[in-house]
C-alpha positions as CSV (number, residue, x, y, z in Angstrom):
1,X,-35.0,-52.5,-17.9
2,X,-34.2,-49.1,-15.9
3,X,-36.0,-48.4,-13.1
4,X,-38.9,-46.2,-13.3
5,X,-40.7,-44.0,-11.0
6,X,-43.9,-46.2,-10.6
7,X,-40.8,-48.6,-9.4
8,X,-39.8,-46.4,-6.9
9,X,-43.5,-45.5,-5.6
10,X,-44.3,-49.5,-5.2
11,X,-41.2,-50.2,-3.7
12,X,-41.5,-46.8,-0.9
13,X,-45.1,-47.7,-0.3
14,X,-46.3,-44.1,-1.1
15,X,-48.3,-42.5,-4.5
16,X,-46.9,-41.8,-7.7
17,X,-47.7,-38.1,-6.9
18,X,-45.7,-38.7,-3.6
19,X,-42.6,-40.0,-4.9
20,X,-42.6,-37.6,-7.8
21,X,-42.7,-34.6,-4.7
22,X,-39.5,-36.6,-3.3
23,X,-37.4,-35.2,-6.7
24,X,-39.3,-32.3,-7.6
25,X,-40.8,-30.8,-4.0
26,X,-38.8,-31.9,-1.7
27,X,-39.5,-30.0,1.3
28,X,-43.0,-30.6,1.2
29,X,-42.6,-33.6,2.2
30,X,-42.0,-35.3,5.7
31,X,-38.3,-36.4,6.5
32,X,-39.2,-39.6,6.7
33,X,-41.1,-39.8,4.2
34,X,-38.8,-38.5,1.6
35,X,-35.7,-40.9,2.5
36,X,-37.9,-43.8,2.4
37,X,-38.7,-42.9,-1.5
38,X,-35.1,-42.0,-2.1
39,X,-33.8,-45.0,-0.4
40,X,-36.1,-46.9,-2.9
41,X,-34.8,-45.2,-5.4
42,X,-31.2,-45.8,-4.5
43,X,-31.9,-49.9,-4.3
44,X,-33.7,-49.9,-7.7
45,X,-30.9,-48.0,-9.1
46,X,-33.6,-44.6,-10.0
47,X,-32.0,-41.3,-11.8
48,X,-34.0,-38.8,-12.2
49,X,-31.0,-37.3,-14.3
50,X,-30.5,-38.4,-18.1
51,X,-27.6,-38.1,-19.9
52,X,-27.4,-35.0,-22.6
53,X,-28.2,-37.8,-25.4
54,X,-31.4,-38.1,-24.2
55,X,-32.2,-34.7,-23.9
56,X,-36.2,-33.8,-24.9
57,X,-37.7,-31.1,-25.9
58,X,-41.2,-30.4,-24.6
59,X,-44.0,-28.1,-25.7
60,X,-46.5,-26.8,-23.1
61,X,-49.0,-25.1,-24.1
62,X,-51.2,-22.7,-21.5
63,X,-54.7,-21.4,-22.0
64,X,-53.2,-18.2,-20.5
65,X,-49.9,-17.2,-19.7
66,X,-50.5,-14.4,-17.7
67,X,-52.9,-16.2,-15.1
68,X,-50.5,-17.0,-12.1
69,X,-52.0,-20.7,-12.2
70,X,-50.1,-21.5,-15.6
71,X,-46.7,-19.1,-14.3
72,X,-46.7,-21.4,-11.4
73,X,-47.3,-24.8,-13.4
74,X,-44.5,-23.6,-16.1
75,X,-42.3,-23.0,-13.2
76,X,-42.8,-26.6,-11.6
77,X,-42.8,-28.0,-15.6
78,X,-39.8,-26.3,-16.1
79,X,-37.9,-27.0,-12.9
80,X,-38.7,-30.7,-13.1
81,X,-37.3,-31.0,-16.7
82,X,-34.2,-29.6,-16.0
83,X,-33.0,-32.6,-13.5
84,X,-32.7,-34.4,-17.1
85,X,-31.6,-31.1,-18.6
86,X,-35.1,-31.4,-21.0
87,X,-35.8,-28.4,-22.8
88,X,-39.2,-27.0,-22.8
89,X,-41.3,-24.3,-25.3
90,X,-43.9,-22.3,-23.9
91,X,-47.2,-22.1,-26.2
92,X,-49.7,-19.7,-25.0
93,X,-53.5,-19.9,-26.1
94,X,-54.8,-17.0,-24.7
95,X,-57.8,-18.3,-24.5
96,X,-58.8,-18.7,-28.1
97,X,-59.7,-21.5,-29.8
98,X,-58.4,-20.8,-32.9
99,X,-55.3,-20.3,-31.7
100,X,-54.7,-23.2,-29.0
101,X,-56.0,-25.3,-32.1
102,X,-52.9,-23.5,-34.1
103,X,-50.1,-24.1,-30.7
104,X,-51.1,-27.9,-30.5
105,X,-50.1,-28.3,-34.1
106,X,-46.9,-25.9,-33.5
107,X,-46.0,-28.5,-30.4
108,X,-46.7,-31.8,-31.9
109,X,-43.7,-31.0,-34.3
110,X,-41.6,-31.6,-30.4
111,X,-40.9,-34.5,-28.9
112,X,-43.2,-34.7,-26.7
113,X,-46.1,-32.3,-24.8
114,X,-47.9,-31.2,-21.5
115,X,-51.7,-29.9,-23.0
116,X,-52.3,-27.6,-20.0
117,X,-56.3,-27.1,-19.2
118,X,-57.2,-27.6,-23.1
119,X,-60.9,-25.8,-23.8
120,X,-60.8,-27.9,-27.7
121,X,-63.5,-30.5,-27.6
122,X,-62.0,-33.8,-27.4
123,X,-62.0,-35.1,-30.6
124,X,-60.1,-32.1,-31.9
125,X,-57.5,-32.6,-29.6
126,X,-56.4,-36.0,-30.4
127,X,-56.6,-35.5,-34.3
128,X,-54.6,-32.7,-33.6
129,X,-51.8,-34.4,-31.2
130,X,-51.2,-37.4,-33.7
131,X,-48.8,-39.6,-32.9
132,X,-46.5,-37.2,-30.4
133,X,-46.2,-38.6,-26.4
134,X,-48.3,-36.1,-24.7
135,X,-50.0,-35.9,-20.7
136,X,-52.8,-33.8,-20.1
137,X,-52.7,-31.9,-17.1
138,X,-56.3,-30.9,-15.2
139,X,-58.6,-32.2,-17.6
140,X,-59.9,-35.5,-18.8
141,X,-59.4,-37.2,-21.8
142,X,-60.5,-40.9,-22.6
143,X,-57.5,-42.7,-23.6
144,X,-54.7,-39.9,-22.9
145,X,-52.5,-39.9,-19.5
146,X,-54.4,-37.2,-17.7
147,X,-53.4,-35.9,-14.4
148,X,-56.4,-34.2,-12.6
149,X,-56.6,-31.8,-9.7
150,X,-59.5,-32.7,-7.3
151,X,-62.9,-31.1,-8.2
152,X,-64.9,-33.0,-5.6
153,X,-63.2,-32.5,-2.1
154,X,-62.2,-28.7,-1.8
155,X,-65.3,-27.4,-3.3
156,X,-67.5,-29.7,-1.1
157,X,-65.4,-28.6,1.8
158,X,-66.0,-25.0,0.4
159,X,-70.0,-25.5,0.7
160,X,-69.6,-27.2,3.9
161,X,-67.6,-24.4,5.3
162,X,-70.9,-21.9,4.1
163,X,-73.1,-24.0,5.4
164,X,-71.7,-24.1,9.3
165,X,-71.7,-20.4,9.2
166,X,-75.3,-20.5,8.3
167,X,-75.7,-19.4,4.2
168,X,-78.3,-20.7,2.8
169,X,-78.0,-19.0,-0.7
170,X,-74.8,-19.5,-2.6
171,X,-73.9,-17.9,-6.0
172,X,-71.3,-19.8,-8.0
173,X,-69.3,-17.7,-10.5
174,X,-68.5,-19.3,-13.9
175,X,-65.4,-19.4,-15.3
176,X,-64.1,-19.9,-19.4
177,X,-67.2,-21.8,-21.6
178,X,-66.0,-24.9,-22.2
179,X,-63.5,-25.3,-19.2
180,X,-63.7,-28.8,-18.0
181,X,-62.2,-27.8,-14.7
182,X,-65.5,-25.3,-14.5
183,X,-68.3,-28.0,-15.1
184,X,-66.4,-30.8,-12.5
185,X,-66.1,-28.0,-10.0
186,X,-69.6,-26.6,-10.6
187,X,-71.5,-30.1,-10.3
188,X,-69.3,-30.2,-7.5
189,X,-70.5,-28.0,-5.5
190,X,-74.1,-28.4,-6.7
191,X,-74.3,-31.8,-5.2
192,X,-73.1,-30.0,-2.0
193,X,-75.3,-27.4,-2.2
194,X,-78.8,-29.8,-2.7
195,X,-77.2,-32.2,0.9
196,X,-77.3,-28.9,2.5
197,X,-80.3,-27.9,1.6
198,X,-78.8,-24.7,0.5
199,X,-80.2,-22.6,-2.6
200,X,-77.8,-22.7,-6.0
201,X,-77.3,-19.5,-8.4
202,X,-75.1,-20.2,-11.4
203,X,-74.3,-16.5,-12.8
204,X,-72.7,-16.2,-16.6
205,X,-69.8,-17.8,-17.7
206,X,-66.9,-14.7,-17.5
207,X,-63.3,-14.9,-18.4
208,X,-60.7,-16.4,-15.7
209,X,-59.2,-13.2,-14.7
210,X,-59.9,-10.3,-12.5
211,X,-61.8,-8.4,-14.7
212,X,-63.8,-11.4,-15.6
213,X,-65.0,-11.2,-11.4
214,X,-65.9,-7.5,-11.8
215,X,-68.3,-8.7,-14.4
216,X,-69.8,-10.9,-12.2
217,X,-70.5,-8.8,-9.5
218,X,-73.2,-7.3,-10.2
219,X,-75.3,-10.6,-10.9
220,X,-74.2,-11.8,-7.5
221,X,-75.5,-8.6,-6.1
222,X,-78.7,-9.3,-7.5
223,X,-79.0,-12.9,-7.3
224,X,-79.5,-12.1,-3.3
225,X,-76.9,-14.9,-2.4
226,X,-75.0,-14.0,0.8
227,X,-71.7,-16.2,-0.7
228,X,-70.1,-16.5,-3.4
229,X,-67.9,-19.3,-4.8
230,X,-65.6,-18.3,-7.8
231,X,-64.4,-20.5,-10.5
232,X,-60.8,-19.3,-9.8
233,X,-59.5,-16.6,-7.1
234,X,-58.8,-13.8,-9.8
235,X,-62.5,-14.3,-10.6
236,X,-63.4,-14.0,-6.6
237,X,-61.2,-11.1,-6.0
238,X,-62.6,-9.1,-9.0
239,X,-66.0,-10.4,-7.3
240,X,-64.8,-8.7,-4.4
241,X,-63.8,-5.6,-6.0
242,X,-66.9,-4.9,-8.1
243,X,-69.1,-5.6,-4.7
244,X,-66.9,-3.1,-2.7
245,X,-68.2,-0.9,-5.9
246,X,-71.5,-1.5,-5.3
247,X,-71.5,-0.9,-1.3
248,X,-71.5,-4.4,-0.2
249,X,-68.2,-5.2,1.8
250,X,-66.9,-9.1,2.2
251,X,-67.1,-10.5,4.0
252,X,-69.6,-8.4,6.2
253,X,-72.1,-8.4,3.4
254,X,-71.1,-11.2,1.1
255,X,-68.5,-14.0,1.5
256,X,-66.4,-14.8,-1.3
257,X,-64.4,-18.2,-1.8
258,X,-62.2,-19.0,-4.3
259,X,-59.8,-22.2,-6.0
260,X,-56.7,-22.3,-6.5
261,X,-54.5,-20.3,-3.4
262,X,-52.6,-18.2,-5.3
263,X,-50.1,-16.1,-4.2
264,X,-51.7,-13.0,-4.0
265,X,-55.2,-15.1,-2.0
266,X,-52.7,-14.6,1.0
267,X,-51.5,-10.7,0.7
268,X,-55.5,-9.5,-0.2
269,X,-57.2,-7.6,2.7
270,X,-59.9,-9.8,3.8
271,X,-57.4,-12.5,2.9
272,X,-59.0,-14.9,0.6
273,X,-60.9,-17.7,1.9
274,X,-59.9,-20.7,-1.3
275,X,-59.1,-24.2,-2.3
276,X,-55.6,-25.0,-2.6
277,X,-54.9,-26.8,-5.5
278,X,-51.8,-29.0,-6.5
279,X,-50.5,-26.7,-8.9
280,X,-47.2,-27.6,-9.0
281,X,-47.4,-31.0,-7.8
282,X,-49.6,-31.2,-10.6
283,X,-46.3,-29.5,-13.3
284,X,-43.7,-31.9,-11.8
285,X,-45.6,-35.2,-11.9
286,X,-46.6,-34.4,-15.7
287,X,-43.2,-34.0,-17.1
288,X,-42.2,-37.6,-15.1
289,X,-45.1,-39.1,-16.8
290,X,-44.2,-37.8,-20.1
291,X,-40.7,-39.1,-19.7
292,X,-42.1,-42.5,-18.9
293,X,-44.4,-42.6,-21.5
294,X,-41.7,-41.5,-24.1
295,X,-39.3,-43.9,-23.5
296,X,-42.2,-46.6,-23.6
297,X,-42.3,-47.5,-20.4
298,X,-46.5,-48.0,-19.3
299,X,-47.8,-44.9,-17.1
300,X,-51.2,-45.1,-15.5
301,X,-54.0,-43.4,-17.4
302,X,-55.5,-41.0,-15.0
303,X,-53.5,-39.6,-11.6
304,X,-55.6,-37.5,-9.4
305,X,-54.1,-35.1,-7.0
306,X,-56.1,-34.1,-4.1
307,X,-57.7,-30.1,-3.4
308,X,-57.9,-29.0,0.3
309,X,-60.4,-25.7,1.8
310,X,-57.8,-22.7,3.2
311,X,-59.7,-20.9,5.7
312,X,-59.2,-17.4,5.5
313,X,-60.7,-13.7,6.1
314,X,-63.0,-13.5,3.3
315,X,-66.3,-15.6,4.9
316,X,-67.8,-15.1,7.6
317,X,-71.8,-16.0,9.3
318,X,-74.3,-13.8,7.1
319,X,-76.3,-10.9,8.8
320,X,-78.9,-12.1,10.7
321,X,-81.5,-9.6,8.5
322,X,-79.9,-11.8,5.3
323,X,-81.4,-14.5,6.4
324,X,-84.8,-15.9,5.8
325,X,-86.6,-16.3,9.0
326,X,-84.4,-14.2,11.3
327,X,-84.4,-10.9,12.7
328,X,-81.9,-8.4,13.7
């Protein structure tokens, strides 16, 4: 039997998420580490290349194409598949149910699929995937290979972070109804909030985009919280833009965090305080599992891939006069 890449992980000593960086992310690894995993690879006799006989085709299908999130997790899907020359089909959702119900259907016809973030209730989801090989990337699904980006450790470092600086009122800001990602990360940071001592305000679920943060703002204005932590960072910037519109300035007034470190958290004036999530770590290690699983070979059920707090511009200590008990 051919080597596979839970092989090569056992035999390096490192993760499965590791030794899938080794192929796909190379120089985010350490030297070291990376020729340990390829040496392993090399003495179990590991390809990540298949020959054109084998070639796949895989359907991906995207709540939304035209958040950076999914462009970036395409662009990781899509470079891993090509070591093995796999072709991939986008299918975009656009955050309708009707019609991510409609591109499952159109992508189970493939050989095999990545279900991106699905919002379909469970059930639904594996009536509609039948009997196709498919991974399910940042959600979980009872009996599906799922892999999971870390809603505990960022956003408890996130609430941590407010605490230290001295907030006691935070505001979270809802993403999508029905995002799985949204619930993890809100209980999340509810459980942070209450060991902190630190008052809770969850405004209205809003769409995950820019426009879905303007939306927001005003509640957050009114909710009297002197941070707030957004479901993803287009909802915290458009947080930040409808506050500027409104007179309060972040992070002088309000401190904004977000998830995910996009791009564009970086280039933003304040730069984005946010939790960086394994995006494409997340893209690379999903095709490798659906190759496994597709060629029968047993994968793992669930594979989580850890968050980490980015420090940036965007939080800061709250006014003194924002803060029960204090004075200017």
């Amino acid at each position: 039997m051919a080597a596979t890449l839970t092989d090569v992980a056992r035999k390096a000593g490192v993760s499965l998420a590791t030794a899938s960086r080794a192929f796909g992310e190379p120089d985010r690894l350490a030297a070291a580490t990376r020729e340990r995993v390829l040496r392993a690879a090399g003495e179990l006799g590991y390809v990540t290349s298949a020959p054109a006989t084998t070639t796949k085709t895989i359907g991906v299908v995207v709540p939304d194409v035209a958040n950076p999130v999914y462009a970036t997790l395409m662009k990781a899907i899509e470079g891993q598949a090509w070591h093995g020359r796999h072709r991939t089909v986008l299918f975009d959702a656009d955050e309708d149910l009707r019609r991510e119900r409609e591109q499952i259907q159109r992508a189970s016809q493939l050989d095999g699929m990545l279900l991106c973030s699905p919002r379909l209730p469970d059930d639904e989801i594996l009536s509609l995937v039948g009997d196709t090989p498919y991974v399910v990337v940042n959600r979980q699904l009872d009996g599906a290979i799922c892999i999971l980006m870390d809603a505990e450790f960022g956003p408890t470092q996130a609430i941590e972070h407010l605490a230290a600086l001295g907030h006691t009122h935070v505001a979270y800001a809802s993403g999508p109804r029905g995002s799985w990602a949204d619930a993890r990360r809100f209980d999340s940071i509810a459980r942070a909030c209450e060991r902190h001592g630190i008052r809770l305000t969850r405004l209205s679920h809003h769409a995950a985009s820019i426009q879905g943060g303007r939306a927001a703002a005003a509640p957050a204005a009114a909710s009297g919280a002197t941070a707030v932590v957004a479901y993803n960072d287009l909802v915290a910037l458009g947080v930040e833009s409808g506050l500027s519109e409104l007179g309060r300035h972040c992070p002088r007034d309000v401190s904004i965090v977000g998830i995910d470190d996009i791009d564009l958290a970086s280039a933003v004036t304040p730069a984005l305080t946010t939790v960086r999530m394994p995006i494409a770590r997340s893209g690379a290690l999903g095709v490798d599992l659906l190759l496994q699983s597709m060629s029968g070979t047993p994968v793992s059920e669930v594979a989580t891939l850890s968050s980490q707090l980015i420090v940036r511009g965007s939080t800061a200590a709250p006014r003194r006069e924002a803060v029960p008990g204090t004075q200017a």
